[in-house]
N, C-alpha and C positions, 0 to 999 in steps of 0.2 A: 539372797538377791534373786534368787530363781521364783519365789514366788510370786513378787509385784511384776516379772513379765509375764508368767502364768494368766496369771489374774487378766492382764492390761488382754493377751491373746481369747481370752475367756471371752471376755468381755467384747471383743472387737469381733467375735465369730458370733457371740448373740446377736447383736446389731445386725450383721450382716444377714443372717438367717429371720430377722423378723420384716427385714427389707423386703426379701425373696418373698417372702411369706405373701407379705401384701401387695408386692408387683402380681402374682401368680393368683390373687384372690382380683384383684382388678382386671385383670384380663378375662379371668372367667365370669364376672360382674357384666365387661362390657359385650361376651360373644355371645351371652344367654339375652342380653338386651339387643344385639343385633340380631340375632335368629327369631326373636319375640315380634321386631317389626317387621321382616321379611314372611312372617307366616301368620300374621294377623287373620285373624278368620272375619272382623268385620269390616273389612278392606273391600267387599265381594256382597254381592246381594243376590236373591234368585228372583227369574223373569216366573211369576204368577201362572204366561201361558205354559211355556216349554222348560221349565227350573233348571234355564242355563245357568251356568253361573258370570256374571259378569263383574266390572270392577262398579264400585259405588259409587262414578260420577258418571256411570252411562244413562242416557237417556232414551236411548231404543236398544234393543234387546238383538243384535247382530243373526238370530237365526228365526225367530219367528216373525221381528219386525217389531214385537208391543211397544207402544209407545207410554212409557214411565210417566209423563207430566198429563197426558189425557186420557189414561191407565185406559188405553183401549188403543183394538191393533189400529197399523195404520201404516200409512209412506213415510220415508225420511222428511218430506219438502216439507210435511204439518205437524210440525209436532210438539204444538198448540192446539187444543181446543177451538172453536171459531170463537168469536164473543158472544155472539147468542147464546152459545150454551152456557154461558157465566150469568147473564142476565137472567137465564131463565132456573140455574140452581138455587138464587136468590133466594 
């Protein structure tokens, strides 16, 4: 009679150990995935004139001023092109 509880303890300590196993494999699945977008390196782009680095959705460059959409320096108020200069890259 001692070995069918043997067995049943075996068995119920496997289970619990392949539990463990995979809680502890998803946890470290999910913090290499959370450290992976927190340090994404193409999150960040360099300014052409002064290779700051800034984030990907800037459109002027915080220390030189370059202006990303008219790829040339400029003031915050323009930062467009005029139209003429669209008409005339034509």
């Amino acid at each position: 009679m001692i070995a069918p509880s043997i067995f049943y303890l075996v068995a119920a300590f496997s289970i619990v150990s392949v539990l463990t196993a995979m809680t502890a494999a998803i946890a470290v699945i999910r913090r290499r995935l959370r450290n992976r977008r927190q340090t994404n390196p193409l999150a960040v782009k360099k300014c052409p004139n002064c290779a700051e680095q800034l984030a990907i959705s800037a459109l002027m460059c915080d220390e030189c001023n370059y202006n990303f959409l008219s790829q040339s320096m400029g003031s915050r108020s323009k930062l467009l092109p005029p139209p003429e200069a669209w008409q005339t890259a034509s």
